[in-house]
C-alpha beads as a LAMMPS data file, in Angstrom:
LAMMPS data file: protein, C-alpha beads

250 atoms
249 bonds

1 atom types
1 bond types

-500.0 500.0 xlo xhi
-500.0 500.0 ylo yhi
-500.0 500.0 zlo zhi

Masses

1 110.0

Atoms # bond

1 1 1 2.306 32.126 263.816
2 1 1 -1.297 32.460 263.852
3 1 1 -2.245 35.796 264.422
4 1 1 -6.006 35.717 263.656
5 1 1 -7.506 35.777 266.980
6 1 1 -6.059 39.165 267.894
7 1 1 -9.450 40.441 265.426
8 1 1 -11.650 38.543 267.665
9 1 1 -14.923 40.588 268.798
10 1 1 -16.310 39.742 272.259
11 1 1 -15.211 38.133 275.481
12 1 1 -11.533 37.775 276.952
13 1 1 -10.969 35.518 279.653
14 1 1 -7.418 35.719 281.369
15 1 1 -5.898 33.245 283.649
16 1 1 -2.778 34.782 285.546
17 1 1 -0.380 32.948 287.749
18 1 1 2.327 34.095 290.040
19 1 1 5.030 34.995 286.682
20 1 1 2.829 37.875 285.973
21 1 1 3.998 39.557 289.597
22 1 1 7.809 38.313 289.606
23 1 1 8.849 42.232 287.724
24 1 1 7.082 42.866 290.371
25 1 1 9.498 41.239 292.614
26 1 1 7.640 38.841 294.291
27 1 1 9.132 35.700 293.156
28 1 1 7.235 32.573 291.596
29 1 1 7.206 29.063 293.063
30 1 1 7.821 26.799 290.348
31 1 1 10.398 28.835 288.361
32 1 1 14.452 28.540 288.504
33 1 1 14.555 30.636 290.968
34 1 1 10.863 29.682 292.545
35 1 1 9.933 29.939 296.515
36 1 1 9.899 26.159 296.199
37 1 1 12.400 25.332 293.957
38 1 1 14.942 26.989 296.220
39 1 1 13.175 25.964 299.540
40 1 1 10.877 22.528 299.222
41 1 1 10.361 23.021 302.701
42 1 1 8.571 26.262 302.607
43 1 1 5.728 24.472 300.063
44 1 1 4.599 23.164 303.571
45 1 1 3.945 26.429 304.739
46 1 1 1.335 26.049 301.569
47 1 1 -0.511 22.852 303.309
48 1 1 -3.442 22.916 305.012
49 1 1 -3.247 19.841 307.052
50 1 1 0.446 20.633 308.029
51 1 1 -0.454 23.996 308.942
52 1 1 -3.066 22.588 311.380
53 1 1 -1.132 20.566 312.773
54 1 1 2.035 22.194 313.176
55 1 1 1.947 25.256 315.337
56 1 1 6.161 25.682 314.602
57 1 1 5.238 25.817 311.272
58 1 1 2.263 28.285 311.462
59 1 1 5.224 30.593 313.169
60 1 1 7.433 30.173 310.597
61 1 1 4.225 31.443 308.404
62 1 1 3.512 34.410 310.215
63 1 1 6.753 35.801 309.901
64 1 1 6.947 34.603 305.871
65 1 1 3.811 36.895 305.753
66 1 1 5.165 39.721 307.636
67 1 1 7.866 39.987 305.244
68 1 1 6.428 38.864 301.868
69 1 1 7.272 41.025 299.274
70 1 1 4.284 41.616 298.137
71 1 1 3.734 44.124 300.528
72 1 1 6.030 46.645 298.700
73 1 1 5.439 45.469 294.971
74 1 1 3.932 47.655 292.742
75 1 1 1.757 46.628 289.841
76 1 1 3.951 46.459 286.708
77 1 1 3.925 46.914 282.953
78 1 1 2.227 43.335 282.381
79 1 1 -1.086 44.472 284.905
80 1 1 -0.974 47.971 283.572
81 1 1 -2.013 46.951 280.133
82 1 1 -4.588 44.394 281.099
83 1 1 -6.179 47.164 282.571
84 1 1 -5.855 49.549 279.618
85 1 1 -7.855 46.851 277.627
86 1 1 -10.773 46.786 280.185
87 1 1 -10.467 50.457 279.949
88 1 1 -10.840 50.351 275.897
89 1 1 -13.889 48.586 276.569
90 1 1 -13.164 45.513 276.476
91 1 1 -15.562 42.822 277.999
92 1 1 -12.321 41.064 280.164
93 1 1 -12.522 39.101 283.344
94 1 1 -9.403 38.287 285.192
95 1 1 -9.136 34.335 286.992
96 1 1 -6.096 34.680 289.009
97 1 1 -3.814 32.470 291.047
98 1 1 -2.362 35.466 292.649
99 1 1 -3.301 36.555 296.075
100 1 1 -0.958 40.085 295.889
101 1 1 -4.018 41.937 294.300
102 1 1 -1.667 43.667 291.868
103 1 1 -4.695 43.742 289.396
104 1 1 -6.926 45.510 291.010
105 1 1 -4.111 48.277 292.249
106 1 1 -3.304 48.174 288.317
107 1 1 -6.005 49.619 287.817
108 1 1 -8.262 46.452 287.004
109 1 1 -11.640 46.696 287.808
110 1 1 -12.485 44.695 290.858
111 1 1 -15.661 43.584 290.340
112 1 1 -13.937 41.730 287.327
113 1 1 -11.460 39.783 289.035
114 1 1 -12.267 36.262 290.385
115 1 1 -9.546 35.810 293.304
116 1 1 -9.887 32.259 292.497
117 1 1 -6.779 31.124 295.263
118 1 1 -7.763 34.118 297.905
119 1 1 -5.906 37.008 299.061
120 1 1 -2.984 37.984 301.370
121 1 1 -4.714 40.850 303.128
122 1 1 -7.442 39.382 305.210
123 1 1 -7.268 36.608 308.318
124 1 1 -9.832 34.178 308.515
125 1 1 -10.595 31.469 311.201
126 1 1 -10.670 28.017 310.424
127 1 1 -13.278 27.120 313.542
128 1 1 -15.809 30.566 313.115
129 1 1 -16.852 32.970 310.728
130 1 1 -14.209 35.433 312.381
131 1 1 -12.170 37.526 310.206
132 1 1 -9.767 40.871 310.253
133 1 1 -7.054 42.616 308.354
134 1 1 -3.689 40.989 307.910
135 1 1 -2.428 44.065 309.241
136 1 1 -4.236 43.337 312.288
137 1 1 -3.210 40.367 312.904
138 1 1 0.208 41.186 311.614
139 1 1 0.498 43.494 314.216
140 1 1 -0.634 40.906 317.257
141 1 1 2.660 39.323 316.232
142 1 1 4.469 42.157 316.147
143 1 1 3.238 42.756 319.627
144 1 1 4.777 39.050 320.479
145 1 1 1.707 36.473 319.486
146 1 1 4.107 34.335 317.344
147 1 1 0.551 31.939 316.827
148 1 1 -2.138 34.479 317.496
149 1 1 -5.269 32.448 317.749
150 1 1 -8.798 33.717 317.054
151 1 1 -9.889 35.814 319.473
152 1 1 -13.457 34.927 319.243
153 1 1 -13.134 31.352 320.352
154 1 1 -9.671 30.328 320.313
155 1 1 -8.970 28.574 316.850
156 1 1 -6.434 28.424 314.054
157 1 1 -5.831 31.665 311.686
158 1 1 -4.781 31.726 308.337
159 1 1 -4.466 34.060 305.783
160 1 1 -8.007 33.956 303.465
161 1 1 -5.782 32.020 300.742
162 1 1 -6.416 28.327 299.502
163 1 1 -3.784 26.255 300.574
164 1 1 -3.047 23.259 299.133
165 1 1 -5.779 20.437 300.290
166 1 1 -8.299 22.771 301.506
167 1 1 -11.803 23.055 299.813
168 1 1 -11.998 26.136 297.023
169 1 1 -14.575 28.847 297.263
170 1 1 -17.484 27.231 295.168
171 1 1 -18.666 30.634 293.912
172 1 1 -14.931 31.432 292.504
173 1 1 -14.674 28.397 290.740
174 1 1 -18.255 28.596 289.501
175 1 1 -17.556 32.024 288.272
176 1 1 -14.378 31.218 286.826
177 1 1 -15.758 28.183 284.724
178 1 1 -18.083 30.255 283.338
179 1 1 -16.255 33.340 282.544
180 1 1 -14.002 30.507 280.320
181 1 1 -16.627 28.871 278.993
182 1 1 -18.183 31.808 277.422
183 1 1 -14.877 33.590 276.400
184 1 1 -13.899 34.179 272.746
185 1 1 -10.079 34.353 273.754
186 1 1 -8.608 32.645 276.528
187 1 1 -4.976 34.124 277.756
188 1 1 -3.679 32.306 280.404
189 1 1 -0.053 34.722 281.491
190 1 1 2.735 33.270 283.894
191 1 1 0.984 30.029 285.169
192 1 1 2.645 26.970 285.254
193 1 1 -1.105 25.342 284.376
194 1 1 -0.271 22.626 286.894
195 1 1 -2.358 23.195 289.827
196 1 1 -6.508 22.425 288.859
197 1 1 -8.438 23.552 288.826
198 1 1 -7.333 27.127 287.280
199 1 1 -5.380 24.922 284.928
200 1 1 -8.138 22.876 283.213
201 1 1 -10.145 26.177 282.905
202 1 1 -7.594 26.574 279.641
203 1 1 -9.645 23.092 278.094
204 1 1 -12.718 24.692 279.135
205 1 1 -12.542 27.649 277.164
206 1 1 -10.903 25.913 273.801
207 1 1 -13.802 23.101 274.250
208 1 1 -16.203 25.950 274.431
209 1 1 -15.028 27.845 271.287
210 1 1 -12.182 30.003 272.463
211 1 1 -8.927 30.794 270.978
212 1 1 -5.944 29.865 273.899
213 1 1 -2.516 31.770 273.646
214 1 1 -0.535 31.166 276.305
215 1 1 1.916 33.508 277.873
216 1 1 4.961 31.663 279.689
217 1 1 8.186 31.444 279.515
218 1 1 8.569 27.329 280.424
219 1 1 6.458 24.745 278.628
220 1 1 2.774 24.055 280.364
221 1 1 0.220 20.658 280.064
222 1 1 -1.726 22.921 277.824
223 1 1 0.564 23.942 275.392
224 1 1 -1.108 21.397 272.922
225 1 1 -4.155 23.194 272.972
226 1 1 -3.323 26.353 272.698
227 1 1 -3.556 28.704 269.167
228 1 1 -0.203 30.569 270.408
229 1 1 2.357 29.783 272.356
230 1 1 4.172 33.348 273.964
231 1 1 8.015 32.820 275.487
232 1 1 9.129 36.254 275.464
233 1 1 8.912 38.164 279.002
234 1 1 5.656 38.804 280.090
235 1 1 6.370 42.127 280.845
236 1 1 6.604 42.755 277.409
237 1 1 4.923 40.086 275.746
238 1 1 1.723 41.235 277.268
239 1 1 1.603 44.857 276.392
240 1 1 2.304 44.002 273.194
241 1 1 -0.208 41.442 272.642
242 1 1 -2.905 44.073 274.170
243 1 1 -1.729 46.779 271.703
244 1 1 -2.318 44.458 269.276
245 1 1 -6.075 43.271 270.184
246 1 1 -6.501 46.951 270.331
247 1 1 -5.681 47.624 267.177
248 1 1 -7.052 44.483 265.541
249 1 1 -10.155 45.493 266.642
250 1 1 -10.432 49.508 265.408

Bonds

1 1 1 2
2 1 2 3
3 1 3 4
4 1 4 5
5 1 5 6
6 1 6 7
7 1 7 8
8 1 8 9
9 1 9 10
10 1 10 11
11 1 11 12
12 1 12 13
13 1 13 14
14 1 14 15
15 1 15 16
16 1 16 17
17 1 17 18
18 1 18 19
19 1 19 20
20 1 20 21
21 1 21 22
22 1 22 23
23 1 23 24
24 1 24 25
25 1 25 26
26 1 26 27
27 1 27 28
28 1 28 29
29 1 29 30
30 1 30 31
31 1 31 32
32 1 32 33
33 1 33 34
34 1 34 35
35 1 35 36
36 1 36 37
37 1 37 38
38 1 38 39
39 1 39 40
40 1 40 41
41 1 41 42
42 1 42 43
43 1 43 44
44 1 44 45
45 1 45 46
46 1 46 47
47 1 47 48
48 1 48 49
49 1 49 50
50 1 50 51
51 1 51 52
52 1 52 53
53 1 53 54
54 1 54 55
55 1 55 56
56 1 56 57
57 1 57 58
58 1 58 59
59 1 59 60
60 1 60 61
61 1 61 62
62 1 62 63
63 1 63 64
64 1 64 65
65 1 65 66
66 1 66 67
67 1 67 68
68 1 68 69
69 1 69 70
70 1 70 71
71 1 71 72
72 1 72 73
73 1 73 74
74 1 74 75
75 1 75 76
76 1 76 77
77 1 77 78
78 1 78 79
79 1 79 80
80 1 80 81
81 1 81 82
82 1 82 83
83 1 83 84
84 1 84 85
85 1 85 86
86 1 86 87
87 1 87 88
88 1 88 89
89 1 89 90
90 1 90 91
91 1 91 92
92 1 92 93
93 1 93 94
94 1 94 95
95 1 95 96
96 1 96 97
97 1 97 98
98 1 98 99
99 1 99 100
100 1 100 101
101 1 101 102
102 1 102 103
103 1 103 104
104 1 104 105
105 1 105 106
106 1 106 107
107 1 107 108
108 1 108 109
109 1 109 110
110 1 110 111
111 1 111 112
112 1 112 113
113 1 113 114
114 1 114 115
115 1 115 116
116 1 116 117
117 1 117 118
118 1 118 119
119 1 119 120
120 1 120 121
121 1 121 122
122 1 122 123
123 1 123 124
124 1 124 125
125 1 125 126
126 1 126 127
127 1 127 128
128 1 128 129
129 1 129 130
130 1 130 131
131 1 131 132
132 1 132 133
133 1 133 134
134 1 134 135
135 1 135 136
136 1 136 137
137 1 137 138
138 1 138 139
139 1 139 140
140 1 140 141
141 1 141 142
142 1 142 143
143 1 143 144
144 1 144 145
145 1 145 146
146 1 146 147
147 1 147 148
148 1 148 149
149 1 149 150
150 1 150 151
151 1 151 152
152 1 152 153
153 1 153 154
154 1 154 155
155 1 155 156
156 1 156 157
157 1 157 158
158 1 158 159
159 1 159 160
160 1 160 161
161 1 161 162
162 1 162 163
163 1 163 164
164 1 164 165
165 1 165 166
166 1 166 167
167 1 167 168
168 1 168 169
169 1 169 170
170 1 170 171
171 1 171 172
172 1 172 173
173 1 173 174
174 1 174 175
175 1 175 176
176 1 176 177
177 1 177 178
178 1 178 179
179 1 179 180
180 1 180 181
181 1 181 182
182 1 182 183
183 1 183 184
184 1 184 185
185 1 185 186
186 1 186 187
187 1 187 188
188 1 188 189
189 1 189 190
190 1 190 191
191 1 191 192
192 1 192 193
193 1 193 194
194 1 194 195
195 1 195 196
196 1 196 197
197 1 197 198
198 1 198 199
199 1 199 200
200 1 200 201
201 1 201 202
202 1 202 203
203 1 203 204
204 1 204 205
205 1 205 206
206 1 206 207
207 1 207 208
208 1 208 209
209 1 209 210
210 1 210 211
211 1 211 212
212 1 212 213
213 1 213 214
214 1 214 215
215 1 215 216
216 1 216 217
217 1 217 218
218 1 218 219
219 1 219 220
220 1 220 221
221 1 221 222
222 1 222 223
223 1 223 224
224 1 224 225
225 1 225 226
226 1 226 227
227 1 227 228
228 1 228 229
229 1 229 230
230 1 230 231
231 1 231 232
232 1 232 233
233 1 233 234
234 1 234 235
235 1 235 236
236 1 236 237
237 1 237 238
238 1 238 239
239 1 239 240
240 1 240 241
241 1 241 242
242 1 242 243
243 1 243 244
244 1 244 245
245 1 245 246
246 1 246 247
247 1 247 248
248 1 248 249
249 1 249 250
């Protein structure tokens, strides 16, 4: 095992996908026991043309958000410590896949994660610039709007996540490029590192210098690459492995 780039000085980047959040209890997609695995059908609740098109299926989406379990997960052992290195110091920035903001509730600071896929809370229009809570809107279908529409001018909303053929924020993915390109370690934790382009940030960063460990319990596209490979459970694997930059570096 090569253990050398624990002693690294300078930047960590960190790539985290929806395993970090599962001892959290919201489940993953492409896992065993995966949102998609068990339910193919509900990955078109994850499409952006089918969700245009489909107003059955943007009901069936509403009430998926309404009872996601992300709205009772707490941030858990695995966010905790990535926070306790930015604490130490650390110069860390967070890419993640996730849209539960369990990061930034762990403590992480904010202004140091790139929401690089969105995030569950907010309700965008596809026609306008309108936006709102997701409680807000949560609570129009509460009220009986199985399809509330935008109040402004009558369009589509959708939670301010990417779904899957929809443009990416520019800025995010600018942002996230370069936070991997000028990292010194590269940790990418509980992504499957099949969905770009999050995933191809893990050749960025080794092309540009960095050490890659990877944190996952299946094998990824990037395994090749990487200086480590990590298959115990994240939410110990990664505690660990921050106790251990920590220490390498005192």
């Amino acid at each position: 095992m090569t253990s050398e780039w624990r002693s690294r000085d300078g930047r960590i980047g960190v790539l985290t996908g929806a395993g970090i959040s599962t001892d959290s209890g919201i489940p993953d997609f492409r896992g065993p026991r995966g949102v998609w695995t068990k339910d193919p059908i509900a990955e078109l609740l994850s499409t952006y043309d089918s969700y245009l098109a489909d107003p059955d299926l943007r009901r069936r989406s509403w009430l998926a958000r309404r009872d996601n379990p992300a709205w009772q997960a707490q941030p858990n052992a695995a966010h905790r410590a990535l926070a306790e290195l930015a604490r130490a110091g650390r110069a860390v920035t967070i890419i993640t896949q996730n849209i539960d903001r369990l990061h930034q509730r762990g403590g992480f600071p904010p202004d140091r994660v790139i929401e690089i896929h969105g995030n569950m809370f907010e309700v965008v229009c596809v026609e306008c610039d309108y936006q709102a809570t997701m409680a807000d809107a949560l609570a129009r279908v509460a009220a009986g709007e199985a399809d509330p529409p935008c109040p402004d001018c009558g369009g589509v909303l959708k939670a301010a996540t990417i779904m899957f053929g929809q443009q990416l924020d520019r800025r995010a993915v600018t942002k996230a490029a370069l936070t991997a390109e000028t990292s010194d370690i590269f940790l990418a934790i509980g992504s499957s590192l099949q969905v770009e382009p999050a995933a191809s940030m893990c050749a960025v960063a080794v092309q540009n210098g960095a050490d890659l460990v990877i944190v996952n319990a299946e094998p990824t596209p990037y395994d090749s690459m990487a200086t480590e490979l990590v298959r115990e459970p994240i939410g110990t694997a990664v505690p660990r492995l921050v106790t251990e930059i920590l220490s390498a570096g005192t």
